[in-house]
N, C-alpha and C positions, 0 to 999 in steps of 0.2 A: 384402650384407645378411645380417648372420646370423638363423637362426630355429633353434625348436626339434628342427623336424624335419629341418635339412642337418646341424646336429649333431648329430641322434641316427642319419641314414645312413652319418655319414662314422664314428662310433663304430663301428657295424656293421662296415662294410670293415674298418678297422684293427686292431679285436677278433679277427675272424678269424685276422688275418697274428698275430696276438700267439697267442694260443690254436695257432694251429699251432708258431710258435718256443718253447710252453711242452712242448708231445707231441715235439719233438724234441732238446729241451733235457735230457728225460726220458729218452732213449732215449740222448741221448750219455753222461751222469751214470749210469745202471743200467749201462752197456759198461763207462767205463771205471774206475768203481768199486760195484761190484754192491754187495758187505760195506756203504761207510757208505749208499748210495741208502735200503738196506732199513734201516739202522740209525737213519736219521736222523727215515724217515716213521714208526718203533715208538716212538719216543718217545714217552713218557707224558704229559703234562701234566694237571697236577688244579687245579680251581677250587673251595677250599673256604669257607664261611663259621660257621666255628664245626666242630663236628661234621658240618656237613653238605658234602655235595659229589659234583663229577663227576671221574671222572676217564677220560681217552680217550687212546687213541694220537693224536699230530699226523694222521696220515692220517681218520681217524674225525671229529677235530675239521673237518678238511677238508670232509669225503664227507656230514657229517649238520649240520654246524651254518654252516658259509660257505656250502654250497650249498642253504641255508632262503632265502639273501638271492636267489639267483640267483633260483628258485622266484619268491619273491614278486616281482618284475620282469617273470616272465614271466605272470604272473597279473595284475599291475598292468595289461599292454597289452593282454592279451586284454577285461581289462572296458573300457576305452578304447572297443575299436571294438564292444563292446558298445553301450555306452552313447552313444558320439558317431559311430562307423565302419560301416562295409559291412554290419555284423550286428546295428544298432541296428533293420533288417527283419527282425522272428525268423524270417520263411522262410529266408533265407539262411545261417541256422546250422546248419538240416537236412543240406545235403549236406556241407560238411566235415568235419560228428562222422559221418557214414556211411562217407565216406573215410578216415575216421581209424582208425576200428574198424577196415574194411576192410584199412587201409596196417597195421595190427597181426598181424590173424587170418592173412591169407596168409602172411608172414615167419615166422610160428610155425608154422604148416603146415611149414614147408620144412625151416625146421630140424627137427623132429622123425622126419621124413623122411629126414632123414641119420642121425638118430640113432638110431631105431626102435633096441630091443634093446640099447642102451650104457647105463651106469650116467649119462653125461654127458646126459640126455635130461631130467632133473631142472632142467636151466639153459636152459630154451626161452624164458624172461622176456630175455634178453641181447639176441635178436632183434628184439624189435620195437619200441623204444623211436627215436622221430626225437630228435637232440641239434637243438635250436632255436635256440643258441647257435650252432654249425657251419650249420645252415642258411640264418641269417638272414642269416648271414655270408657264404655262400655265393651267397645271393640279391643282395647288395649289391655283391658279384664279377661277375656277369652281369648284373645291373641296367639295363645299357643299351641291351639284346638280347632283356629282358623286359619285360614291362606291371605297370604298379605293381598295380592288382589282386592279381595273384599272391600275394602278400606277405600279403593279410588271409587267403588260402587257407592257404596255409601255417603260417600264426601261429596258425590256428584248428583245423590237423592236430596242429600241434604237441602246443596245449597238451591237445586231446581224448590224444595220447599219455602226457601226460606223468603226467594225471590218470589214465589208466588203469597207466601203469607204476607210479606210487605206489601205488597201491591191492592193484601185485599183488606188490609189494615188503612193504605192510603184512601180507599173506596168506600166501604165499607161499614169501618167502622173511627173515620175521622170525624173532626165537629163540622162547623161550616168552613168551606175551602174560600178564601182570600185567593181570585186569582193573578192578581198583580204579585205578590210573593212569591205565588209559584211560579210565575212569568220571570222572575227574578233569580230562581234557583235553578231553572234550565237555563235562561243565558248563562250563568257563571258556569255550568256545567257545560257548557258549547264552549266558554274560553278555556275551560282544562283539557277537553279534547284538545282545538287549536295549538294548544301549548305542547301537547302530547307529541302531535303531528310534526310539528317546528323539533322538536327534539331537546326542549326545555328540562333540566334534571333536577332542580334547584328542588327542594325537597321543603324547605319550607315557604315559597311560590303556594307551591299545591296543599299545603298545609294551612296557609289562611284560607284560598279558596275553598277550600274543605268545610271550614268554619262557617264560611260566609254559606255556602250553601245550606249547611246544618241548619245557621240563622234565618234562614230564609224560608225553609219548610218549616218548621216551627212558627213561623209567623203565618205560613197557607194556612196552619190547621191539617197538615197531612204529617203523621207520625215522620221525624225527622232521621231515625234509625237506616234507612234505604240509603241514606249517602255514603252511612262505610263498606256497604257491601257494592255498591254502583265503583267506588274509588278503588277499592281491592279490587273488584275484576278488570279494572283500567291498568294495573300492576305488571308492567312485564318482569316475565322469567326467562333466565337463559344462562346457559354456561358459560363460567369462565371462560375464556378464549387464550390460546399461549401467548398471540401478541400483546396482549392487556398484560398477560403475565409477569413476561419480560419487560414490557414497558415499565410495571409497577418494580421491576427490580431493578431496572434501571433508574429509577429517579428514588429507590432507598439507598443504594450504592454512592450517590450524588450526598443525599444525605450522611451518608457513613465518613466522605470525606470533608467535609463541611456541615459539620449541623449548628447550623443554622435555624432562628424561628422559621423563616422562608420555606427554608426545604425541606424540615420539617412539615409544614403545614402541606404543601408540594407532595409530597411522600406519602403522608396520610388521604389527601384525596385521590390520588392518580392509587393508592389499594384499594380502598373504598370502590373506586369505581368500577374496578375490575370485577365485582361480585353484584348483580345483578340487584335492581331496587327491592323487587318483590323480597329476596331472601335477607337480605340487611333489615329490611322494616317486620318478616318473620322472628327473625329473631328477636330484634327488639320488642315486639307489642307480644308475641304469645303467649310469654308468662305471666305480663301482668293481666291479659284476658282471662287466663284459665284460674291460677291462682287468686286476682282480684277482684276481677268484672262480673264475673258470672258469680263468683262467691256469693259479694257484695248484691248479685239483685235475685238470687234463691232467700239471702238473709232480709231482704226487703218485701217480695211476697209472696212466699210461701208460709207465713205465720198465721196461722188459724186456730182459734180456739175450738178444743176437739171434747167432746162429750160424749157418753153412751148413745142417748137420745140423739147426737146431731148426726151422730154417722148412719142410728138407724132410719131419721131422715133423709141422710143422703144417696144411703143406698137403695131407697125404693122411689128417688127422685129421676127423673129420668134426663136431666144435666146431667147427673154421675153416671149414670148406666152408661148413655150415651159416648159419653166421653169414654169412658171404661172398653166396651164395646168398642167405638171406633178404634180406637187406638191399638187394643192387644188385639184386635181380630179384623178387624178391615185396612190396617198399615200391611200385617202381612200377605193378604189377602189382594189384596189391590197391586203388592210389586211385585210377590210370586205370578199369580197373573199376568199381570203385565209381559212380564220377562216371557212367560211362556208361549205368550199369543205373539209378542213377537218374534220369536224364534222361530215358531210354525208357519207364520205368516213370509218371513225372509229364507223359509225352506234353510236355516240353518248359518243364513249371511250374519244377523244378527245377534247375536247369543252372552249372555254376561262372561264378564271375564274369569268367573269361578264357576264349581260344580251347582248342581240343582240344592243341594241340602244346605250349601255353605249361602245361595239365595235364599233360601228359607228362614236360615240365622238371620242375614241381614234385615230381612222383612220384620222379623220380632225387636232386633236390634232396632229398627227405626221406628219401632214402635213406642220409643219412649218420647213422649210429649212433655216438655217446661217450661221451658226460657220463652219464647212465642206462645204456645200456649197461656202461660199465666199473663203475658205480655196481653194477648187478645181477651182473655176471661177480665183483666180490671177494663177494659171497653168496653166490653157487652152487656158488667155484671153487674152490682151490688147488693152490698145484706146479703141476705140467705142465700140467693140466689149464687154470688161469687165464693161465698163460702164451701159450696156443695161441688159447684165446678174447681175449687183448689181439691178438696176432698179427691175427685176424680179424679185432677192431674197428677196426686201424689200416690195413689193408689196403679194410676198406670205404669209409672218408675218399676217399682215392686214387681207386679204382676211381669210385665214384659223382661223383665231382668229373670223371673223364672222361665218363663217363655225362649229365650237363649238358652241357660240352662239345660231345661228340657230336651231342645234342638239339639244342641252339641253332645247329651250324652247319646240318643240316638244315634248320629254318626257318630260317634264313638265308638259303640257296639254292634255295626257293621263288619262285617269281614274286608281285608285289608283293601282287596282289588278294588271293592266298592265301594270304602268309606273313601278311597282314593279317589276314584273319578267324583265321589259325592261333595267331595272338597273342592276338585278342581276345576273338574269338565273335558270340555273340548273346545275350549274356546282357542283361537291360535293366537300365538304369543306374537310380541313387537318383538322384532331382530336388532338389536344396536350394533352389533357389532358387522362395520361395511364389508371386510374382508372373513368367506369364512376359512377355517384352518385349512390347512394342504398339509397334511402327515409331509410328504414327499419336499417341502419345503421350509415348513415351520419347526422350531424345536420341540420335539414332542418329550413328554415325560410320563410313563405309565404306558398303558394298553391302548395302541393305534385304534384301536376300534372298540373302547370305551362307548355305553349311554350319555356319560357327563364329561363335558369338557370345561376345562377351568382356564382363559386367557389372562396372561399378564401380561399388562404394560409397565415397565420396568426401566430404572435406570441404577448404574452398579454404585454409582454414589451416593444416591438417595438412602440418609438414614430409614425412612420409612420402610423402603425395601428390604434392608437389611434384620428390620424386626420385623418381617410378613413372612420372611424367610423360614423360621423354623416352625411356623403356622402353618407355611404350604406342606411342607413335610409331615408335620402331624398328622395337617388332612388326607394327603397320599396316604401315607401308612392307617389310618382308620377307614379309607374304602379302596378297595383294591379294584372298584372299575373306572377308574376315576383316570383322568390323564390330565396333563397340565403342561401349557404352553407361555414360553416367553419369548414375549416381544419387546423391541427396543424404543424407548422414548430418553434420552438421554439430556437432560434439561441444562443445555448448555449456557445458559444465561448465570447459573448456579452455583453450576456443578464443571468446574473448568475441564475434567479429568473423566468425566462421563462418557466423550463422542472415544476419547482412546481405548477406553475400556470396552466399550458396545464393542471398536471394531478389532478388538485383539481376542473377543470371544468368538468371532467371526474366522477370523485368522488359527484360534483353536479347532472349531468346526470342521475345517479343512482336512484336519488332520483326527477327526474321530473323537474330538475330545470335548467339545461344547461345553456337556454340562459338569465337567471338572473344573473346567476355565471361570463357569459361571457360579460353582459355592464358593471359589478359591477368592475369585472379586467381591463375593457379597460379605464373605468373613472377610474380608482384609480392606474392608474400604477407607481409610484412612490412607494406603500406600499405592496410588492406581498412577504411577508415573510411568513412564516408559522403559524407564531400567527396569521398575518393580513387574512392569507385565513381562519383559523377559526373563526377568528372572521363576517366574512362575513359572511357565512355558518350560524352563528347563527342571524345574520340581516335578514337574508330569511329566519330565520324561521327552518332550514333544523334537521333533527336528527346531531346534533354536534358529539357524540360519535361516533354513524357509519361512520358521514364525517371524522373523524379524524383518525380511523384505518384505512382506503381507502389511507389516505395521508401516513401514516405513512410504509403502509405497499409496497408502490409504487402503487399498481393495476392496476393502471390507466397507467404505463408507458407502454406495452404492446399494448396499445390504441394508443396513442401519436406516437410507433413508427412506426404502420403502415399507420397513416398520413405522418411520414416524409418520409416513404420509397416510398409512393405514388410520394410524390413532387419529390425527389431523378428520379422518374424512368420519370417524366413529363421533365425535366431540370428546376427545381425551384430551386432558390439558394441562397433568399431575400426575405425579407416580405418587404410591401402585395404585393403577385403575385395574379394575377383574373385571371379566366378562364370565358368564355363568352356561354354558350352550347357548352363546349370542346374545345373552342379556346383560344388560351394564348394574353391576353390584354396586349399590347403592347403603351409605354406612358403612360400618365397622370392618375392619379386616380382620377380628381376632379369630379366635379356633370358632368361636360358638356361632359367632354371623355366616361364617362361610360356609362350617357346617349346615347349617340351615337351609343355605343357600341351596347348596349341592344335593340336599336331602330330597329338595322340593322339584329341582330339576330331576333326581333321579327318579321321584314317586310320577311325573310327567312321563318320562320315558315309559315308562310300565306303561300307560294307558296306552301304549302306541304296539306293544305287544298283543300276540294273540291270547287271549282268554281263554 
């Protein structure tokens, strides 16, 4: 079963492996022809219309205009779990912009410390930038040794880096600032607010402004890169909703008896709309970011010509150390840290959303510097100079990638209690789900007084259901403390034969019989008419007369609707949604997601045991 989110982890992984084969692809190309490497990236290219225009080197067009897309991507996911993720608690954004700053300030410390008294002390921005793209990538490489957690820490260090490395790029290390241009890129930026505000959705609206803004920093003299990641966090996210749902199936059903260009066209945006801008523009830009963008500007420069001699130059040059140093040892340094003093500090209010070791991971993990780094070393550097600082930045890759390594075999070989809490913590969890279980009320399946509970929201129609179905059963029978609950969400926009069903297993219930009523509906869903539910009724055996006035007279609907009002008040808006001990599972419902799922709720529950 595919979802959004196994395809956008298995993106992750393979992005990486691509992103690596572009940094060495570059490194073979600059060896073994240095002359056209550098001739090919000077290249000019100009875009003009009329009198007017730009013209850039291909690397430039690289370095400030494909990586505006990357930018916005990574601005797109951070309002994501803004708005729907781990940080939609504004407490929880506190400590990762502390560690962010933090995982910044120390790396720059250090390098400037090697550099103290060199002309080269001028390039200390090279240090402290995490590439998000290398990390995420990185995270998705250990992934199965880490806690998903991690990942919203990281995403949230990242991007507090990345906004502060633009910022010190537009400062720092821009040429001279034209401020009439820049005067011109904030108003266009005050008419994309405006338009935000007005509730304007027009997608290519904001797509030339986008442009225009881009144009306009580019002509300040301030690196024009900060616009995709300013427009990404301008991105709202947000769930589905049922009435958008139903709406959109209401005007495909329109469509289905008249298609029409009209309703056709009608059709397509009234779905479209139903799915939130931030996740339709996800989808669309991620792959070619990870697979194109970032490839394409590793392949641009990271290519240096490498010798015996240069590297033993570089390694006693104190750009490289510097870099080297900040990076594997003051990124982690600076977030563990961080994290720590603020925990103590907040007597425990504030604390990462994982264990102390799985911090630690992350601190190495963000210890890999490129994409902005190599971005601020061609500002700072040239000749030897920029040569020694790529040296540095691709030695940091390396290095910090055994530095995780290292990390994760250690908790590894931990004993279990400990590698446990070292994974997770004690951070407390977000609750989604509004209503919790009531044994005494809800359909229970398993052990009343299970550690792990597994909610379903469920409708008997729903092919979907019907193949989660012998998934849930696997998982019951693989862990015996496990208990599972179904609740009704019966998608009657859809599914005509749904609300009868809901309330004839209601009307089973009554009679002792629930979850007979409930495999009997979910293998037979193709035949959920009213005959066919009485006719079941009497295959169990059940009083048929009593079952059939129950049906007849609704009873059961009353039941059925304060299931849907529960989903309604959790953001459920699709069958099968799961909730995990209150948490909304997210991705895949096959055996190995859910497992997963369940594994991680059950290694929680143990922390809450005595020791």
């Amino acid at each position: 079963m595919r979802t959004p989110l196994r395809d956008f982890l298995r993106t992750e992984t393979g992005s990486a492996a691509v992103l690596l084969a572009a940094a060495l692809a570059a490194l073979v190309w600059a060896n073994a022809g240095p002359g056209t490497y550098e001739e090919f990236w000077r290249t000019v290219l100009s875009v003009r219309i009329g009198s007017a225009g730009i013209s850039l080197e291909l690397r430039e067009w690289v370095n400030s205009g494909l990586m505006t897309l990357f930018f916005f991507v990574v601005g797109l996911e951070a309002r994501r779990e803004f708005d729907m993720g781990e940080l939609r608690e504004r407490k929880r954004v506190a400590l990762p912009m502390l560690a962010g700053v933090s995982g910044m300030l120390v790396p720059v410390a250090i390098f400037l410390g090697f550099n103290a008294g060199h002309t080269s002390v001028h390039g200390w921005g090279v240090a402290m930038s995490t590439d998000t793209a290398f990390a995420l990538g990185m995270l998705a490489v250990f992934g199965t040794r880490l806690p998903r957690g991690l990942r919203v820490f990281i995403l949230t260090v990242a991007v507090v880096d990345d906004f502060v490395a633009l910022g010190v790029i537009a400062i720092a290390y821009s040429g001279r600032i034209h401020v009439l241009a820049l005067a011109v890129a904030v108003l266009i930026f005050g008419l994309v607010l405006l338009l935000r505000t007005l509730g304007v959705r027009r997608g290519a609206v904001y797509g030339v402004l986008a442009v225009a803004i881009w144009v306009a920093m580019l002509e300040s003299g301030v690196d024009p890169v900060v616009t995709g990641l300013a427009m990404g966090l301008l991105t709202f996210a947000y769930p589905a909703s049922r009435s958008d749902l139903e709406r959109a199936s209401g005007l495909f059903r329109l469509f289905r008896e008249q298609p029409t260009p009209e309703l056709e066209r009608t059709a397509r945006l009234g779905i479209a709309s139903a799915i939130s801008p931030n996740e339709r523009l996800q989808r669309m830009y991620h792959p070619w970011t990870s697979y194109v963008i970032v490839p394409v500007f590793a392949l641009a420069n990271a290519g240096i010509t490498i010798s015996g001699s240069q590297l033993a130059r570089a390694f006693e040059s104190p750009i490289t150390l510097g870099i080297l140093c900040g990076y594997v040892l003051g990124k982690p340094l600076g977030i563990l840290g961080a994290a720590l003093l603020t925990t103590r500090l907040s007597h425990g209010r504030l604390r990462p959303p994982v264990g102390w070791g799985a911090t630690a991971a992350g601190g190495t993990i963000a210890g890999v510097g490129f994409t902005v780094s190599l971005l601020i070393a061609t500002l700072a550097f040239d000749s030897e100079e920029l040569e020694q600082a790529k040296i540095g930045i691709l030695a940091v890759v390396i290095c910090s990638s055994a530095a995780t390594w290292l990390v994760t075999r250690v908790i590894g070989a931990l004993p279990r209690q400990r590698r446990i809490q070292a994974l997770l913590g004690k951070a407390e969890q977000i609750v989604d789900l509004s209503d919790p279980v009531d044994p005494d009320r809800d359909h229970v399946r398993g052990p009343r007084e299970a550690p792990v509970t597994v909610v379903e929201y469920g409708d008997f129609e729903c092919p979907y259901c019907g193949q989660a179905e012998p998934v849930i059963r696997e998982l019951l029978a693989g862990f015996g403390n496990v208990r599972y609950v179904w609740r009704h969400l019966p998608l009657n926009d859809v599914h005509p034969n749904a609300q009868l069903a809901a309330e004839a297993s209601v009307a089973a219930a009554e009679q002792g019989a629930f979850w007979e009523m409930h495999d009997l509906l979910l293998g037979r869903q193709d035949a959920l008419r009213a005959a066919d539910l009485v006719g079941y009724a009497e295959e169990l055996g059940l009083d048929t007369d009593r079952f059939h006035r129950h049906l007849r007279s609704h009873k059961g609907a009353a039941r059925v609707a304060e299931d849907v009002e529960s989903a309604d008040t959790s953001g459920v808006s699709g069958t099968p949604t799961f909730f995990v001990n209150g948490r909304r599972h997210h991705g895949a419902y096959d055996i190995d997601a859910l497992t997963a799922a369940v594994r991680a709720a059950k290694a929680r529950s143990v922390l809450g045991e005595p020791s």
